[in-house]
C-alpha positions in Angstrom: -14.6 -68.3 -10.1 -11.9 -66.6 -11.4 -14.0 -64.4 -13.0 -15.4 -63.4 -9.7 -11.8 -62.9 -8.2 -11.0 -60.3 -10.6 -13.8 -58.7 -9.9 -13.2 -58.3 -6.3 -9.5 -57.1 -7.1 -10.5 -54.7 -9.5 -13.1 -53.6 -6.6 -10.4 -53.1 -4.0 -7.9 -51.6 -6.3 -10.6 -49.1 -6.4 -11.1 -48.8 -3.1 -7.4 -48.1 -2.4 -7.1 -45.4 -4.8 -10.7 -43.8 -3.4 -8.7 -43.4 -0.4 -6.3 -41.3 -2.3 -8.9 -39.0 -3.7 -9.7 -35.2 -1.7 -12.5 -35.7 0.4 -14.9 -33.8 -2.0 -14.1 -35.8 -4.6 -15.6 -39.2 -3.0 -18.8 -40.8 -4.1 -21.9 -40.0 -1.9 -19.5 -37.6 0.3 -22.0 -33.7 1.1 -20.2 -31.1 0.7 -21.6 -27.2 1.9 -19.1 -24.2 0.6 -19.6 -21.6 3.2 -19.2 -18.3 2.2 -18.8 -15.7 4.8 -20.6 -12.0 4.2 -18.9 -9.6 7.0 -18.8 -5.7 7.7 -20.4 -2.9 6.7 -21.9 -2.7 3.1 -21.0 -0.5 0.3 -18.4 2.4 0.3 -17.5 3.2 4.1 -15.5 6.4 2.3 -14.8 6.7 -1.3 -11.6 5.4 -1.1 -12.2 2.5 1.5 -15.3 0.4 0.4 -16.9 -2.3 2.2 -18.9 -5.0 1.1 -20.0 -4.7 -2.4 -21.3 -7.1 -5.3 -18.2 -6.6 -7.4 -16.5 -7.6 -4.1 -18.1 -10.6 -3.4 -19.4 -11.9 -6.8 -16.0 -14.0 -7.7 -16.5 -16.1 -4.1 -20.5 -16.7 -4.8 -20.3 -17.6 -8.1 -17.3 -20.2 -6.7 -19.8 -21.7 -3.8 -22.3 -22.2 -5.9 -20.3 -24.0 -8.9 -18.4 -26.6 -6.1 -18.7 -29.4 -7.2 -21.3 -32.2 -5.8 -22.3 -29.1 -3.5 -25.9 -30.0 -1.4 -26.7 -27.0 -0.4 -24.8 -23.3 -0.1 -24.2 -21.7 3.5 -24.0 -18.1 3.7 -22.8 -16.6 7.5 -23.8 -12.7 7.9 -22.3 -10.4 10.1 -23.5 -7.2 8.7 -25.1 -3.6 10.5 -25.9 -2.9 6.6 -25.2 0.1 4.9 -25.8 0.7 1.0 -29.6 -0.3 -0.3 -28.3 -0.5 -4.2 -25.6 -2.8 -2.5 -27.5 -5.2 -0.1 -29.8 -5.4 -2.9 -27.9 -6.7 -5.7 -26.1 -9.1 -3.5 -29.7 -10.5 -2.4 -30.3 -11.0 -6.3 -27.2 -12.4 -7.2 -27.5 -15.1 -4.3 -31.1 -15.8 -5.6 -30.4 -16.0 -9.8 -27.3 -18.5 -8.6 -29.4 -20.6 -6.2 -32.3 -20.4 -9.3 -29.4 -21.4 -12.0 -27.7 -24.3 -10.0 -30.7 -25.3 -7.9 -29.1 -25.4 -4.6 -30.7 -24.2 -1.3 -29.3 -21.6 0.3 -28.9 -21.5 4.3 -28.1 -18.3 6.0 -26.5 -18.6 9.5 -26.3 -15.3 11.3 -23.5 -14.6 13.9 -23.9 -10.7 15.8 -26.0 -9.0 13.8 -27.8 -9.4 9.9 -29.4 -5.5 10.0 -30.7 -3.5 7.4 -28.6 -4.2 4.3 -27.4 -7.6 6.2 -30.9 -8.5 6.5 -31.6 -7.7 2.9 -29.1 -10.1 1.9 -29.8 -12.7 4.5 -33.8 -12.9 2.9 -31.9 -14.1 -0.1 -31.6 -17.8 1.8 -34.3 -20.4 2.0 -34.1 -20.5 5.6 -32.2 -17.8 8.1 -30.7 -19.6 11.1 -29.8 -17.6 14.1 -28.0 -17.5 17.6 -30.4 -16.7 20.8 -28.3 -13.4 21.0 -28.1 -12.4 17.4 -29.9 -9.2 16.1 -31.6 -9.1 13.0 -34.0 -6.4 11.6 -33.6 -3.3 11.6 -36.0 -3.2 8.2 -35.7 0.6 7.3 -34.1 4.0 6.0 -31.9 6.3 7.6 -29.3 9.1 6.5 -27.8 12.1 8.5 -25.5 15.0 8.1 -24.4 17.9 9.7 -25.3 21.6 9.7 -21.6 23.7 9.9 -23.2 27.0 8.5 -22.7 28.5 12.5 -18.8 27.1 12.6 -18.1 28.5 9.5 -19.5 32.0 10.5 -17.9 32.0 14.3 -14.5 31.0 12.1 -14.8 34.2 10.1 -15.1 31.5 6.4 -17.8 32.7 3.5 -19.4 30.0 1.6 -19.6 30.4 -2.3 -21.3 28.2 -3.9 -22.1 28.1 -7.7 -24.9 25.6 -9.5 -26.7 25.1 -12.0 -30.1 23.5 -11.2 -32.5 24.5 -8.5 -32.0 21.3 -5.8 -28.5 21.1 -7.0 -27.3 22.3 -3.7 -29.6 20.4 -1.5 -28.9 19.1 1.7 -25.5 21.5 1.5 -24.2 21.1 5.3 -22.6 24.6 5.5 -25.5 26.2 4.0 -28.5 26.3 6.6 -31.7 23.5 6.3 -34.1 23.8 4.0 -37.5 22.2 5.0 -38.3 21.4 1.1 -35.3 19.8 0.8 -36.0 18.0 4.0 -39.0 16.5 2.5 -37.7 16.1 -0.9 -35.1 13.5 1.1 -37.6 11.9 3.1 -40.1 10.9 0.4 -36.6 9.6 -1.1 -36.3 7.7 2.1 -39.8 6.4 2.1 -39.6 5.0 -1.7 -36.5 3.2 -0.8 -37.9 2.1 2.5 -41.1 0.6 0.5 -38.8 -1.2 -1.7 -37.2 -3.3 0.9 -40.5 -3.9 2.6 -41.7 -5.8 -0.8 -38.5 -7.8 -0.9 -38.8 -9.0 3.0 -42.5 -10.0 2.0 -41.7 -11.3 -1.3 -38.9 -13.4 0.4 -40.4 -14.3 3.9 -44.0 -14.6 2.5 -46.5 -16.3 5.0 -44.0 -16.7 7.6 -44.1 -13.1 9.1 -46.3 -13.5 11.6 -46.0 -9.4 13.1 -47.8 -6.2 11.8 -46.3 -3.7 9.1 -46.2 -1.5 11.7 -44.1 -3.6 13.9 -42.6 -5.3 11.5 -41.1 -2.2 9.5 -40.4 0.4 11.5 -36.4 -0.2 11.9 -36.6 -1.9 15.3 -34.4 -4.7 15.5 -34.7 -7.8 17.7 -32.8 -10.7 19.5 -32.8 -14.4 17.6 -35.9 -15.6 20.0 -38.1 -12.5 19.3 -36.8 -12.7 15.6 -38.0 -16.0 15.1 -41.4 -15.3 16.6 -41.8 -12.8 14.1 -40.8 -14.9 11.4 -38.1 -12.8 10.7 -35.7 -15.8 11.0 -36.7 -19.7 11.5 -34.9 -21.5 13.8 -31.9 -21.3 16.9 -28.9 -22.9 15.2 -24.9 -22.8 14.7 -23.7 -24.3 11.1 -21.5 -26.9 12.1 -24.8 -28.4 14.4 -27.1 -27.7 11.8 -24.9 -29.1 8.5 -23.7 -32.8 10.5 -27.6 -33.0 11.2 -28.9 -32.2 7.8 -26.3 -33.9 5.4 -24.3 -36.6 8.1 -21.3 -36.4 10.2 -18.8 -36.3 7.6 -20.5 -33.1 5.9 -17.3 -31.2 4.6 -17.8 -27.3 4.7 -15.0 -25.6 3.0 -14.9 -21.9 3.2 -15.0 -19.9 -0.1 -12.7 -17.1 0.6 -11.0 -13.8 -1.6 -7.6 -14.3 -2.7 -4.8 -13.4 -1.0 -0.8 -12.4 -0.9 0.9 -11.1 -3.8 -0.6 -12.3 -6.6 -4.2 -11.1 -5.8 -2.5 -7.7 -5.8 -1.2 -8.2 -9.8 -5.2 -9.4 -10.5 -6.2 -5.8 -9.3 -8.1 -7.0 -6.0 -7.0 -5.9 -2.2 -8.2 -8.4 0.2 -8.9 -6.7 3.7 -5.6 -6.7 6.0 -3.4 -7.3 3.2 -0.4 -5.6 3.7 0.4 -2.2 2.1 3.3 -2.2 -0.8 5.5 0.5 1.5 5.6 2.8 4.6 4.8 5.4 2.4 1.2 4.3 1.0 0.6 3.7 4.6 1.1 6.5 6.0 -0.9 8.2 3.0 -3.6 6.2 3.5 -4.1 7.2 7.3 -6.2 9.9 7.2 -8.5 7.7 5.2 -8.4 4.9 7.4 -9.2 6.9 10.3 -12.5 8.1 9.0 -13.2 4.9 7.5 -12.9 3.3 11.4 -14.8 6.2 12.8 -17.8 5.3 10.5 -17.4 1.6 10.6 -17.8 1.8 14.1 -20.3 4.3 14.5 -22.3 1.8 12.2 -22.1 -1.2 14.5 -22.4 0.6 17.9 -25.8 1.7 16.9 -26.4 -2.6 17.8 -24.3 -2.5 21.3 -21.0 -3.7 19.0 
């Protein structure tokens, strides 16, 4: 008898100090770390880059270490950008899901295109709004031809290489329909490469043609799904409380911030600049680096 009394006060001491214990830290409590992949990916200018591996490699490798983690959520927003980019952020999110053995959910908010559907093939399932876009599977590049403003403006283009092709593609020089092709066949190796990931990753649930599937159309969450580009209507909080219970915690894995992130040599987006003076720099810079960002994005109605 007393032997089962201290047993039941040992029991509720521990109950009392479970109560004291974070959330995470409970037995039998599901935990998700969210991770959120936004904006345009790769270097927007040289000196403004967007979404890169070395950028986001510090949060992943945090989500997928949490501890009694159930699965790992991933929410895209993304127009794409850089193939070497999207690319090695798609195998970084597969070695970690291969090395911890977590699933990986991707949610998708606007738009997962291109690059951002490159990286959302990376999750076990891709989990979409009825209005989100996703698609978009191809190559593109552009460029301007200034060879007649430069001659109206009275300006002489010199131009020293060594190397036949060294100067292809120049836009103040006129266009070359060898170099043309040279850039296409470019375009259609790289395209070729992301065709064999999607198929690689999607496998028997793409239910559309190559040459519907892969011709950089893009499509609305319904459509997508039909085309077993994506697999199901969904937000994450709906889909996580249904999965793993109502008391699912989600916490968001996110960059540092403030002052000290600045002394560890990373800039977190919006930070504020150390004076007037690198501002004012720096606005040039940032004005191109909007321009592109949104010419980007408006190409999906954003």
């Amino acid at each position: 008898m007393a032997e089962q009394l201290k047993d039941r006060e040992s029991s509720g001491l521990a109950d009392k100090l479970m109560q004291y214990l974070p959330a995470r830290f409970r037995p039998g409590t599901a935990v998700v770390p969210v991770v959120r992949l936004s904006g345009v990916i790769g270097a927007v200018t040289p000196l403004r880059p967007g979404m890169t591996l070395a950028g986001v490699a510090r949060v992943l490798e945090r989500a997928f270490s949490y501890r009694h983690a159930k699965a790992v959520a991933l929410v895209i927003n993304s127009p794409g950008g850089s193939p070497v980019q999207s690319r090695q952020i798609y195998l970084r999110i597969k070695q970690l899901a291969a090395e911890k053995k977590l699933p990986v959910l991707v949610f998708v908010e606007d738009v997962a295109a291109s690059g951002g559907y490159m990286i959302a093939c990376a999750g076990d399932e891709i989990i979409c709004d009825p209005s989100s876009i996703l698609g978009s599977i191809g190559v593109v590049g552009g460029s301007f031809g200034f060879q007649e403003a430069i001659k109206r403006l009275g300006i002489e283009r010199r131009l020293y290489t060594a190397g036949a092709h060294k100067a292809m593609l120049d836009p103040f020089l006129p266009e070359n329909p060898d170099d043309v092709a040279k850039l296409k066949a470019l375009q259609r190796e790289i395209h070729q490469i992301f065709i064999s990931l999607v198929k690689e990753s999607r496998g028997a649930r793409l239910k559309g043609a190559d040459d519907a599937l892969f011709t950089g159309e893009y499509w609305a969450g319904e459509s997508s799904i039909a085309l077993g580009l994506a697999d199901s209507i969904g937000d994450l909080r709906s889909t996580l409380r249904a999965r793993y219970g109502e008391k699912v915690l989600t916490p968001v894995i996110a960059q540092p911030t403030g002052l000290l992130s600045g002394f560890l040599g990373r800039k977190s987006p919006g930070a504020g600049q150390l004076s007037a003076m690198e501002s004012m720099v720096g606005l040039p810079d940032d004005l191109i680096s909007a321009l592109e960002t949104r010419a980007i994005w408006a190409k999906f109605g954003f």
